[in-house]
N, C-alpha and C positions, 0 to 999 in steps of 0.2 A: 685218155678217157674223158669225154662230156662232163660238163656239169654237170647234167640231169642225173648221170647215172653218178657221181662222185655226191651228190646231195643223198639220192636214194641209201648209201649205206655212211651219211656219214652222222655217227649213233653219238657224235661229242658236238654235232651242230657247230661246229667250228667255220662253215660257209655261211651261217645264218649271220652276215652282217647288219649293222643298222641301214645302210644303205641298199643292201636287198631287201630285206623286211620293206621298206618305204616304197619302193619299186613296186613289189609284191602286193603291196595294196594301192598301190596305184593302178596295177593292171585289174582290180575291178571296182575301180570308181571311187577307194576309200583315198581323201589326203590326210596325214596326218600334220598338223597343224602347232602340236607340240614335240617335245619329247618324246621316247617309248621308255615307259616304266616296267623296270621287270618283277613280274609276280612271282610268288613263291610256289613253282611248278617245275619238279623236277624230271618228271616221265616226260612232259614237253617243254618248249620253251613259248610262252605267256607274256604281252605285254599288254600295257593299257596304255591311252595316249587319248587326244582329245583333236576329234579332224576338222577339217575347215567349215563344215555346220554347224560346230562345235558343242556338238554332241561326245560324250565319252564312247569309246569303243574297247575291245580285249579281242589281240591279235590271239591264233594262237595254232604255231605251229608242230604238226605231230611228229613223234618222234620218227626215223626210220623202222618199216619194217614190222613193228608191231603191231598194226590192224592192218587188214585188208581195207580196201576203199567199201566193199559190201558192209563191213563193219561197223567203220566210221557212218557210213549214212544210214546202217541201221539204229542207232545210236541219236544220230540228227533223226529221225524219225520220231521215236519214241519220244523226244523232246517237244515235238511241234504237236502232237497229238493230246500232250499233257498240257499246251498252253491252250492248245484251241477247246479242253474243258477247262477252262480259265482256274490252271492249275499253276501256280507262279513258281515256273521252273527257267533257268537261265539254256534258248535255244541258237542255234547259229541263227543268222541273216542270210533273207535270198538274197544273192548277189547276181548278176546275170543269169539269174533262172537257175543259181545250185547256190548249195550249202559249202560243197568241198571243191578247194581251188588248188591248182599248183602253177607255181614258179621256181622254174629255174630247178625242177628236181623237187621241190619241198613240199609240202600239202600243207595245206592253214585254212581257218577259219577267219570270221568278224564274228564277234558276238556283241552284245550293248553292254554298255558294261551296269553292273546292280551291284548299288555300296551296300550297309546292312552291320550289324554289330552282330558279333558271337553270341551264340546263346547259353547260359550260365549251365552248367551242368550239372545232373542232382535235382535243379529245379521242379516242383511235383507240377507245378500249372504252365509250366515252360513246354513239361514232356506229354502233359495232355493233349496241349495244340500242337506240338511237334507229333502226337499218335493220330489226331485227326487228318491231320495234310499227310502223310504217310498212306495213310488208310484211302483219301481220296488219292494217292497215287497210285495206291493197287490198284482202286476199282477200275481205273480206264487199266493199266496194266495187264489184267486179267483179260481185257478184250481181245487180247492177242498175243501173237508169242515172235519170239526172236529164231530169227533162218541162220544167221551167220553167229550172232557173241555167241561169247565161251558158257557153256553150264559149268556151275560153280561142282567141284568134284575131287576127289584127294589124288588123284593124280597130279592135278595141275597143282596145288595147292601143297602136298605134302610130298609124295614123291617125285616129282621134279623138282623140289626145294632142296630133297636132300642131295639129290645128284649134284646140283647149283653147289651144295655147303663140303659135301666132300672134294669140289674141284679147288675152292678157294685156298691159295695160301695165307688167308688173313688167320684163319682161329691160330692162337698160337700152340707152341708143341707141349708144354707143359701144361694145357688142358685139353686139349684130343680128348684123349681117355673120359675124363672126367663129362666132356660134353656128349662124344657120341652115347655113353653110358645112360644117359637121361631123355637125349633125343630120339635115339631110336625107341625105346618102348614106348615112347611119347605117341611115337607116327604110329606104332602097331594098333596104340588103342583108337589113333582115328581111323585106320585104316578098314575098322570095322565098323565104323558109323553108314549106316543105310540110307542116305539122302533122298532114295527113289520112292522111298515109304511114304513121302510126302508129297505133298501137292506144289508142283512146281510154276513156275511165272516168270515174266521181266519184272527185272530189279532194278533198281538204280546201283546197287554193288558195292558203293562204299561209300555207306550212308553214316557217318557219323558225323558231330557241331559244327566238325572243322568246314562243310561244303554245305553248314544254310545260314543263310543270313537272314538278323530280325532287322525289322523298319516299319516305323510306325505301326507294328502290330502284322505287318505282313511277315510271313516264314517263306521265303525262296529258297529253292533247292538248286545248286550249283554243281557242275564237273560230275556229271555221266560216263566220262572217260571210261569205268570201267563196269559199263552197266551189262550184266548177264541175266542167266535162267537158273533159279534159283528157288527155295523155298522163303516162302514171307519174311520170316526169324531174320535171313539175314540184311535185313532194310531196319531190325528194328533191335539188336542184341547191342549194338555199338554206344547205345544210347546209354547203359546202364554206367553208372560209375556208383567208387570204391569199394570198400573189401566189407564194407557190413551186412551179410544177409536180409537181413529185415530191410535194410535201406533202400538194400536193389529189388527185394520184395515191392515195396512200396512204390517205387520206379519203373520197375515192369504193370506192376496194378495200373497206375496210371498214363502211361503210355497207351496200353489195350485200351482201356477206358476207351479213349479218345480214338482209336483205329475203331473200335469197333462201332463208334456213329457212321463209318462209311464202308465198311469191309470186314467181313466175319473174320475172326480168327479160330487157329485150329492151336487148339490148347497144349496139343503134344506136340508141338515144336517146342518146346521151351526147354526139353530135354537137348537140343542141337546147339545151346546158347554156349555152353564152353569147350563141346568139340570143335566150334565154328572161332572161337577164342584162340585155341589151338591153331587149327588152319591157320589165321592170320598171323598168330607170332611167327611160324619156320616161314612162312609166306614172302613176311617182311624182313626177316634175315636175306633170306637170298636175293630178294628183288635187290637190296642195296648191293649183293656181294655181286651181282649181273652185272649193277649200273657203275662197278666202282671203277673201271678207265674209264668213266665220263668225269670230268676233270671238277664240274659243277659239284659231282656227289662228294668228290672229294673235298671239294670245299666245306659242300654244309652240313654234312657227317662224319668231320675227324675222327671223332671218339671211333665210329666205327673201327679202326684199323690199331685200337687200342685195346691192350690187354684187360684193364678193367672191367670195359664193352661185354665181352667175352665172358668176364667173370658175373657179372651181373646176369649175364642171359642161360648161366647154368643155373641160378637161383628163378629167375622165369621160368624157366621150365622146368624143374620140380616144385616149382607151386600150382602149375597146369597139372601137370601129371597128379597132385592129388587132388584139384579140385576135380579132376575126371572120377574120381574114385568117389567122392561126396555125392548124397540124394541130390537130382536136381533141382532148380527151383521151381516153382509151380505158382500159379496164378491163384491157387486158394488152399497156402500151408498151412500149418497147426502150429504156430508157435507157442511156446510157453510162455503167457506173462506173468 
């Protein structure tokens, strides 16, 4: 069997050497001058290194198999469209006249690399300006729509999670019962969430602190990896944190605030905020239980394959399951003071 074709299915990147990587941007025109530093990307493998311009760069190759090439450059698309209305989002580099390159079987990018500090969360003036630059990503977003990504839907989301959760031998046998008991009526009640009711768009997809960085007052948006067609809610429900209603009142107020100086919102999405909660938790069980013979996830999700893990995620999800059951929240509640 070829290289090419032994890179194409190999889903533990175990061919991905430092000395291919090196090769690999050499073959268009990048050297790298330092080290490669690996970032914390586990759907790809990500490095950062400083080339002989010395300029920083972020290699970053995609995994096998899970995007199509139409994908991936619908993707680089959206990106370049967002900086060219001087929207500060992190896009590939043309390199001989493309975005997506391959060697030796592997696909990868250059990107520049953009430092930036986490953005504290909760923050009420943090989340205004993070609703504005949101808001100016719809509006070009709105311009157009996506041919190839996925639309965000419970299919892919919840019942392919669960097929994913019942193949896995990790949940252990003495909570079976207890898990399926809570997860399945969990899926039922998303299963009847109407998505189409809404107005749909390109999204960035997984829009939460962890992919924007602050610096000197600029908010960069990072890793589109799984940027789809979606309703607005989900570029903006991630933002919310902990368990105080009024809190996350207060946090969703001021998010919109800030979206709505550049892009209307539609008030009844906000009924989709912890169905979409949902989605993501069984989302992300299975996605690790896919990735678990990648030797990496092994690594830096032990606890996964631990009973605890387990016991803890029967508690998540009877705390989903009744916050389905509570009024949702709403951009202009009655609360009692």
């Amino acid at each position: 069997m070829s290289k090419a074709l032994d890179a194409a299915t190999d889903f533990s990147f175990a061919g991905l050497t430092p000395d291919l990587i090196a090769n690999a941007l050499a073959s268009v025109g990048v050297d790298p001058a330092s080290g490669l530093l690996a970032l914390n990307s586990y759907e790809n493998r990500v490095y950062q290194f400083v080339a002989d311009d010395r300029c920083r760069y972020v290699a970053k190759f995609y995994r096998p198999a899970r995007w199509s090439d139409a994908q991936i450059l619908e993707e680089h698309a959206f990106t370049a469209e967002l900086l060219a209305e001087d929207i500060p989002a992190v896009a590939p580099l043309v390199l001989d006249a493309q975005t997506l390159h391959r060697f030796e079987g592997y696909r990868f990018s250059v990107f520049p690399s953009v430092g930036g500090r986490a953005v504290e969360p909760g923050d009420l003036d943090h989340l205004e300006r993070i609703g504005r630059q949101i808001g100016r990503l719809h509006a070009v977003a709105q311009q157009g729509q996506f041919t190839y990504r996925k639309q965000l839907n419970a299919q892919d989301f919840v019942a392919d999670s669960l097929d994913t959760l019942r193949a896995t031998p990790l949940i252990p046998d003495n909570l079976q019962q207890a898990f399926w008991a809570i997860l399945e009526p969990l899926a039922e009640q998303l299963y009847s969430v109407d998505l189409s009711k809404f107005a749909q768009q390109r999204l960035h997809g997984d829009c939460h602190l962890g992919n924007m960085l602050l610096r000197d007052d600029l908010l960069t948006f990072v890793d589109f990896d799984d940027a789809m067609t979606g309703p607005a809610i989900q570029d903006l429900w991630m933002m919310l944190a902990g368990d105080d209603r009024q809190q996350r009142w207060q946090q969703l107020d001021a998010l919109v605030s800030g979206y709505e100086e550049f892009c209307e919102f539609d008030e009844r999405e906000t009924v989709l905020i912890e169905p979409l909660r949902g989605f993501r938790i069984i989302h992300y069980m299975a996605w690790l239980a896919r990735r678990w013979q990648d030797a990496a996830f092994q690594r830096a999700f032990p606890w996964f394959a631990e009973q605890r893990y387990w016991e803890q995620q029967v508690l998540v999800l009877k705390e989903q399951f009744a916050a389905l059951q509570e009024a949702p929240l709403e951009l202009r509640p009655n609360f009692n003071c």
